[in-house]
N, C-alpha and C positions, 0 to 999 in steps of 0.2 A: 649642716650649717656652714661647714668650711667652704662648698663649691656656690652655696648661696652668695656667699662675700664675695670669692673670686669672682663670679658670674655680674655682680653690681660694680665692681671694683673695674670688670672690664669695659663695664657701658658706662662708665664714669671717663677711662680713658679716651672713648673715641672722642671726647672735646681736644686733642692732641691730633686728630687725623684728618685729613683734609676732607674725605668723604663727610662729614658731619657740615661742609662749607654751605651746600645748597640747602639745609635745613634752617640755618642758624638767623636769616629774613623772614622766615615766618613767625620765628619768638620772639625778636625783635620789633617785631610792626607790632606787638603786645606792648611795647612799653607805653610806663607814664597811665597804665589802666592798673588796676585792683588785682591783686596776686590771687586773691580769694579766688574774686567771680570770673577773673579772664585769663591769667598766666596760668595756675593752677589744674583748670579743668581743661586747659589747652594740653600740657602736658600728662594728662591722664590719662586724656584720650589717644595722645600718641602711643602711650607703654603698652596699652591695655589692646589697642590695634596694631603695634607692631607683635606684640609677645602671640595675637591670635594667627595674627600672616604669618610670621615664622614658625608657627608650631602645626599650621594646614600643609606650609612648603614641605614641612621635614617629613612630614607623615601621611601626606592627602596622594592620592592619586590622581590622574588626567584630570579629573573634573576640577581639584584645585588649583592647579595649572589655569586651567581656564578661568577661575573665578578670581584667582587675582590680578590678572590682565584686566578684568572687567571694573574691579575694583580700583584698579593702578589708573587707567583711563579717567574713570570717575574725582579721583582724588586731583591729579594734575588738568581735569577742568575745574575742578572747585579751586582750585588754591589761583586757578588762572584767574577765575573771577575776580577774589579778594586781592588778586597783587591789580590789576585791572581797577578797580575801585580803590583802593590807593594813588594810583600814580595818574587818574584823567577821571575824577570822579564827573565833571560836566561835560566832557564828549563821551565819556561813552554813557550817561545816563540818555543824553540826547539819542545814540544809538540803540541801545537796548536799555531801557528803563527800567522791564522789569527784572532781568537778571542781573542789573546794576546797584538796585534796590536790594536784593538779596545779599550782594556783596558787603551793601554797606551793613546791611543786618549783620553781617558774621562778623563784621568789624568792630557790632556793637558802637557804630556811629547812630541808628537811626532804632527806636524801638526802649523796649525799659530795660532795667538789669539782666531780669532773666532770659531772656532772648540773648542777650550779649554773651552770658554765662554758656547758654546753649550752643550760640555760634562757635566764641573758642573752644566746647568740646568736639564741633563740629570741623574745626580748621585742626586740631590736634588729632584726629581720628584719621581724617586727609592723606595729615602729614607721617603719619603712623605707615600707613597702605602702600606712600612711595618710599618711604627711607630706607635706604640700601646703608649699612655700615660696613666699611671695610673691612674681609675675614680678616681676621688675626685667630691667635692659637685659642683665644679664651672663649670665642662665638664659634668658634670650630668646634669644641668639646660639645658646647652646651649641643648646638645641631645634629652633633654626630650621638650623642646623647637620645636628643629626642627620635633619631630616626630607628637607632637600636631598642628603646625599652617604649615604644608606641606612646601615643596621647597617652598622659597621667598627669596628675598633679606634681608631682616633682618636675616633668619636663614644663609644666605651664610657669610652675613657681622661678625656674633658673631663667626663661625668656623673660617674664616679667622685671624680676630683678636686676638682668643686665638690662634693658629697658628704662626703669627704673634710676639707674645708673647714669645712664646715659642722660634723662631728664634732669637730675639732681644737675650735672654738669652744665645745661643748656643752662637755666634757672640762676648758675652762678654769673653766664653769661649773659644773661638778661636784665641783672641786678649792676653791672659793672654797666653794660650798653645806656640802662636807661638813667642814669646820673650822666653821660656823656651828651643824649640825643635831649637833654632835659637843657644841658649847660647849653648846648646851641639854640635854642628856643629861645630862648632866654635873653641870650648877651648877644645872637644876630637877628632874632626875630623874626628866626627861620624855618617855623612851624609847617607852612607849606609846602616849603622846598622839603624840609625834613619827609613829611607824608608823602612825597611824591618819590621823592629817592631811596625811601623802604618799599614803595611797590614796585620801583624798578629791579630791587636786589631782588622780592618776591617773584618777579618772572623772569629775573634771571635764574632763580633758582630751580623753578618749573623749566624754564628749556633744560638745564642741565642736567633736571633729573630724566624726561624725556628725550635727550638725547642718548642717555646712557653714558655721560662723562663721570658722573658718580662712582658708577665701578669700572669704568676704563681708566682716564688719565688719573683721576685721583687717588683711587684704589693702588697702581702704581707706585705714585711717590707715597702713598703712604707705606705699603710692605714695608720696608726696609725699615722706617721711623719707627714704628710701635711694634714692632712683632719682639723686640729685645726684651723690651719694658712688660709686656704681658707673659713674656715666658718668667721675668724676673719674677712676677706676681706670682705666676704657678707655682715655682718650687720654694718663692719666701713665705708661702703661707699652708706648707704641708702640714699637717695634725701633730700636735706633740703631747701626750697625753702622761708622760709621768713627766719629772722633771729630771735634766742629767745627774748619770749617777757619777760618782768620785771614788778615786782609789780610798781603799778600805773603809768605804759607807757601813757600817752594820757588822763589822769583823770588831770581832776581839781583840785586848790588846795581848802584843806578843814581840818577842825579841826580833823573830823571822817579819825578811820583807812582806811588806803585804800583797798579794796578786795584785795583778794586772785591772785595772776597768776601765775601759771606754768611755771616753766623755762622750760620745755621738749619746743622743738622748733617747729614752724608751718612747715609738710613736703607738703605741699597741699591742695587740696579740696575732700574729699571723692567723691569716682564715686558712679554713679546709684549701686540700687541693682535689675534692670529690667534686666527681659528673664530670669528668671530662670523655667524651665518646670513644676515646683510643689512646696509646701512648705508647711515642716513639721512640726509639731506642735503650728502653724502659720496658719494666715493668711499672704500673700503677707505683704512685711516690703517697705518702701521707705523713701531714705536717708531725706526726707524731713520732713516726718512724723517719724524721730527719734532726730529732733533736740531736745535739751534741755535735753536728754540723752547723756551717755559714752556710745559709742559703742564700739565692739570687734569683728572687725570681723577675721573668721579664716578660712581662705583656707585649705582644708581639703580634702583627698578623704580614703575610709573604707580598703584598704588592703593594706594601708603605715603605717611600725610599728613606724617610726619617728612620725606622725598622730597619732597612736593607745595610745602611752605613753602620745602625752600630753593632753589626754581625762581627766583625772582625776583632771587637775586643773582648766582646762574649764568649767567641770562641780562645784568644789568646786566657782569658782569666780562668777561664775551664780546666784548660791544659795547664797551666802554671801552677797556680793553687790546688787543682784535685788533689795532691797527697796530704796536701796541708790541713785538709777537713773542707775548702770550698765544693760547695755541688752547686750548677746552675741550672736551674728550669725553665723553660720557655714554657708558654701560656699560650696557644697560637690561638685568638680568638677574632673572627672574621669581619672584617668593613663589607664586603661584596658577597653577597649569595655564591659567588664560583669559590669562595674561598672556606667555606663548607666543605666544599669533594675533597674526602680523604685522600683520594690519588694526588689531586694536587699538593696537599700540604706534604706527604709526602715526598714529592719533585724536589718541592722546592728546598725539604730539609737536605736531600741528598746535594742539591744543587750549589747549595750555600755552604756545604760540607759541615756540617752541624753533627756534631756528635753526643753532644751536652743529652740530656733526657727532656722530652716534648712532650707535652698535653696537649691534646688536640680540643680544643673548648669548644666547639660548635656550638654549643646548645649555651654559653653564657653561661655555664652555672657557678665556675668558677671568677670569672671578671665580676659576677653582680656580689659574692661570696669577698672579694677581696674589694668592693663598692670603688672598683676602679673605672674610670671615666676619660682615657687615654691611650693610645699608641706612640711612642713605645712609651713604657713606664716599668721603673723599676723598683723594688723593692729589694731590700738587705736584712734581710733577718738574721740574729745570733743564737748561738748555740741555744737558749735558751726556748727558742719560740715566738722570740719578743721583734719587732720591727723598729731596724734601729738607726734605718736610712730610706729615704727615699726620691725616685726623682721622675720629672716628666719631662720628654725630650730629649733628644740625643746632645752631644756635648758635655762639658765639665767631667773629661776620662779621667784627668788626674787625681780630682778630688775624690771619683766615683772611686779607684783603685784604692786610693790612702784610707777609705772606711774602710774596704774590702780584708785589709794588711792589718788593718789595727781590731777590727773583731774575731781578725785568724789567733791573733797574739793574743786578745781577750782568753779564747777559748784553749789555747794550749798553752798559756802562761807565758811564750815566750816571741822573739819575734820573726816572721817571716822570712825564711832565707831565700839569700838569693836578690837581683835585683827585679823591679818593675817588670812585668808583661811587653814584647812588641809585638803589639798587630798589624797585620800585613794585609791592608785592602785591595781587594780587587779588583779594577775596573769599576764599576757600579759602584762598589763600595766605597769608592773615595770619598773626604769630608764634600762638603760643596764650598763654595766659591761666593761668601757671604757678604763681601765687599762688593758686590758687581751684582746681586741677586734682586732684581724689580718686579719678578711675576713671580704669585704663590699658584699656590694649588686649586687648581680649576677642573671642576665635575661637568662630563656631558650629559647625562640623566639629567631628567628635568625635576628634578627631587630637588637637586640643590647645584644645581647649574648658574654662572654667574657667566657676564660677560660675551655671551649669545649674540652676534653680527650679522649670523646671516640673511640677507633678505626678504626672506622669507621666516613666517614669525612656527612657533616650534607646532605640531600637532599629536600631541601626546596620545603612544601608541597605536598612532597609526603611518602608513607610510603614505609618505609623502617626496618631492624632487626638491629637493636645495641649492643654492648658488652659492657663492661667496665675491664680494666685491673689494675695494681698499679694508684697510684694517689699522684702527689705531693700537699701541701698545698694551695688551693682555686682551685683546677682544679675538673672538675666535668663532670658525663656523664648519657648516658642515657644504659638502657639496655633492648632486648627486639621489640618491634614490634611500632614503633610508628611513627606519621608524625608530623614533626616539620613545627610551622607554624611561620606567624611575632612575633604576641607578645607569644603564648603558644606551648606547645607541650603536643598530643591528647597521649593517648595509643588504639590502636589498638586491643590488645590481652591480654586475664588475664597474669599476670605470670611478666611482664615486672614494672620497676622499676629505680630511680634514684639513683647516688649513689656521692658524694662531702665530698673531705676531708678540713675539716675547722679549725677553732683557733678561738673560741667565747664560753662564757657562754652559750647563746642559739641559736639555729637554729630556724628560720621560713621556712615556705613554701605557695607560695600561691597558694590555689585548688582549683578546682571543681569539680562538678560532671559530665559537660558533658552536649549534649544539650539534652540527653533524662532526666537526671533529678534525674535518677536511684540512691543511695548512693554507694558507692564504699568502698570496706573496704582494711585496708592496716596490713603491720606488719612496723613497723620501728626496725631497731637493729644498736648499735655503737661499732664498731672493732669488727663485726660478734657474738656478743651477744643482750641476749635482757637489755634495759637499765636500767632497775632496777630505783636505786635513780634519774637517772639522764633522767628521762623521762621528757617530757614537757606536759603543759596542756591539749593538745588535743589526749593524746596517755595516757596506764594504763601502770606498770612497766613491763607487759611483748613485750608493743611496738604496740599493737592493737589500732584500731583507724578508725572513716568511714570518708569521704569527705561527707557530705550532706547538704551540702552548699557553694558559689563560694565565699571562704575569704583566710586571713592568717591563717593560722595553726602553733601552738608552738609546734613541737617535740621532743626537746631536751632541759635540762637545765641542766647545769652542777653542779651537789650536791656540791665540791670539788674544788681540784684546776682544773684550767684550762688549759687543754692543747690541744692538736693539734688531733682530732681525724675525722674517717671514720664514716660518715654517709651514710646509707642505708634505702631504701623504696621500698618493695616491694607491688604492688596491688595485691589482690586476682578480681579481677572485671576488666572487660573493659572500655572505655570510662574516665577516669580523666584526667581532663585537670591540668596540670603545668606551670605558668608564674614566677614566681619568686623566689630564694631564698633572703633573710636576716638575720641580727646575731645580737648581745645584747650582 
């Protein structure tokens, strides 16, 4: 129920985000009609055909690829119709009568109730097919959700609801729009110009979604806007299932001070940490055999930079607190099929110098066991077994350490000596750069790929030759000989290469080498040079660099100020694979 809320709560927000802009003339051209038979079933059919596109995207293979291009197409000529039959209903009936005539059906201008009724579920269903909402963390869970625990009703129920959400929001703006678009009727007797200037906004809104400025420029300025507001959501709406406890709740009375209790409130019973396929620097852990310790546990997987960054206090709270009764556990459980191979998680433990004890989750049994829905996330358990912090997202270390310090003291009656932890990040590991940050995290799988420019339109799973032309801010492509798959895209042929224009301190990439294994070497250059100061750690200033390993890669960081520039990658070598960009 709690990820139900979050999930509505988040498609309530996107009425804050600009991508919701090219939607909001199709709700509109409803006013001044019947909430029942025309607002209503408009927005039904939007929830009900967004929550099924998104839940084919997250889980369909090549074929749904294909079939919502077919559908995308279909919708932005239908909506073209109806903004068309708004704003020239006598030239273009003159032109095309009968498709004009259609339009005005769906408008519920020409025909009885139910046909009107029909139309708006048919303009809603449309608008469902194209709506792109800008990611944020909360439509990120729900997708990465559905793509982990396959078609179910729980994955249908959380798109529905942020859907949902998002409707409720439109709805309020519908109700505010049409007492305004009423008052100009009215007192200038602007009824016509009114219909005329709602079908303009209507194709305006179709070119925009057809352009792709929805999740290009909009997408943009909104990152930075809503992504605060929806992490806020995340962690103000964590589960609290007893209520806080208070020094000496339930104790007798007595001369002697009473121990210590923690106000942090009881959210549960820690789950199993059974079925993990291996475990690293460890023997097997069990929640039973850690009573009388603070636990930490942290849901984690090796090519998330959100994961990567809060490696360094994981490790500092490890080290500082071990004698004190802290034990931290990592939970490595994988976003990408490469992040299964034991050898990798392996690397990477060694790589990160992680010392703490690792479970290696492949198989989900512990993430679905602890009903967690996040990277990273963490959990604070006390001595007792009880869950009695929790959080999603990296950031707020301070807060995170002052539970850590005060369930130590719960548990040993006294308080933690010593000061604070400092952790020492490394390169990669630095915070990111959150003042200056415009582009999120962008998949090249066609699973859940956003923001696609290339010329050439994608052909899933099979290989095909790519271009790349100009590029607005977060749009990206491929160039070259390559077959795109769900989650990665393979190259084919040396010579071929990526190229994304972004707005972040740094670029990530995540690589590999391919299943022969082979290292692959690359050039990177920014605005068609090599990048000098502003190279990242895995590239030297003239932009060289191998893939010889399937992780994140830093190749760019910005020396200076920060601004909006072209990034390019070229392979000299065949065979690397690409799953993801990220920025800092």
């Amino acid at each position: 129920m709690p990820f139900l809320l979050i999930a509505y709560i988040g498609g309530g927000l996107t009425i804050l985000s600009p991508c919701i802009l090219p939607v909001i003339p199709f709700v509109l051209a409803r006013a001044g009609r019947s909430f029942l038979r025309d607002t209503l079933p408009m927005l039904a059919g939007m929830a009900v055909t967004f929550a099924l596109v998104a839940s084919l995207g997250a889980v369909g293979g090549g074929w749904a690829v294909r079939a919502n291009e077919i559908g995308r197409l279909a919708g932005i000529l239908l909506l073209a119709l109806f903004g068309t039959a708004l704003l020239l209903p006598g030239l273009a009936s003159t032109l095309a009568r009968p498709f004009v005539d259609g339009g005005n059906r769906l408008l519920g201008a020409a025909g009885d109730g139910r046909w009107g009724a029909f139309g708006s579920l048919l303009v809603g269903a449309a608008t469902g097919m194209l709506w792109t909402p800008c990611a944020g963390p909360i439509l990120g869970l729900v997708l990465t959700g559905a793509a982990l625990n396959g078609p179910n009703a729980g994955t249908a129920l959380l798109l529905l609801a942020y859907a949902a959400g998002a409707g409720t929001s439109l709805a309020v703006a519908l109700l505010a729009g049409r007492r305004v678009l009423a008052a100009l009727k009215v007192s200038l007797g602007a009824g016509e110009w009114v219909r005329r200037g709602l079908g303009a906004a209507v194709l305006a809104g179709v070119a925009t979604i057809a352009l792709g400025l929805d999740t290009g420029a909009l997408a943009r300025v909104s990152y930075a806007g809503t992504t605060a507001t929806e992490h806020a959501v995340l962690n103000g709406l964590r589960p609290a299932d007893a209520p806080t406890e208070t020094a000496g709740s339930g104790a007798a009375a007595s001369d002697a001070a009473p121990p210590y209790r923690s106000s942090l409130p009881v959210q549960g019973s820690a789950a199993p940490l059974d079925g993990a396929v291996e475990w690293l620097n460890s023997s097997p852990l069990t929640t039973e055999a850690l009573r009388g310790k603070v636990v930490l546990v942290d849901f984690w997987t090796y090519s998330c930079i959100n994961c990567i960054r809060t490696t360094p206090y994981l490790r500092a709270w490890a080290e500082r607190y071990r004698d004190q009764g802290l034990v931290v556990v990592g939970v490595h459980t994988p976003e990408f099929a490469f992040e299964k191979r034991l050898q990798n998680v392996r690397r990477a433990v060694s790589d990160f110098g992680i010392a703490y004890p690792v479970a290696v989750d492949s198989d989900y049994r512990i993430w679905r066991a602890w009903r967690n829905n996040a990277w990273p996330a963490f959990y604070l358990v006390d001595a007792g077994g009880r869950i009695r912090y929790s959080q999603f997202g990296e950031g707020h270390y301070e807060r995170f350490e002052a539970a850590i310090r005060d369930l130590l003291r719960e548990a040993s009656g006294g308080m933690p000596a010593g000061t604070p932890a400092e952790p020492r990040p490394q390169a990669i590991e630095a915070a990111p750069n959150l003042a200056n940050i415009r582009s999120g995290e962008t998949y090249v799988g066609y699973r859940q790929a956003t923001g696609f420019a290339s010329r050439e339109s994608v052909r899933a799973d099979a290989a095909r030759d790519y271009s790349v032309g100009d590029l607005r801010v977060n749009e990206w492509g491929l160039s070259g000989k390559w077959t795109v798959q769900a989650e990665q895209a393979v190259l084919n042929a040396p010579g071929g290469g990526l190229d994304h224009r972004f707005s972040a301190r740094d670029l990530h990439l995540v690589l590999g080498p391919g299943a022969a294994g082979r290292p692959v070497r690359f050039r990177v250059t920014i605005d068609g040079q090599a990048p000098g100061a502003d190279h990242g750690a895995d590239t030297d200033a003239e932009g060289y660099g191998t893939v010889d390993a399937t992780r994140l890669y830093q190749l760019v960081r910005q020396s200076g100020a920060v601004r909006a520039r072209r990034f390019e990658i070229r392979f000299l070598d065949p065979g690397v694979e690409a799953y993801a960009f990220t920025f800092g």
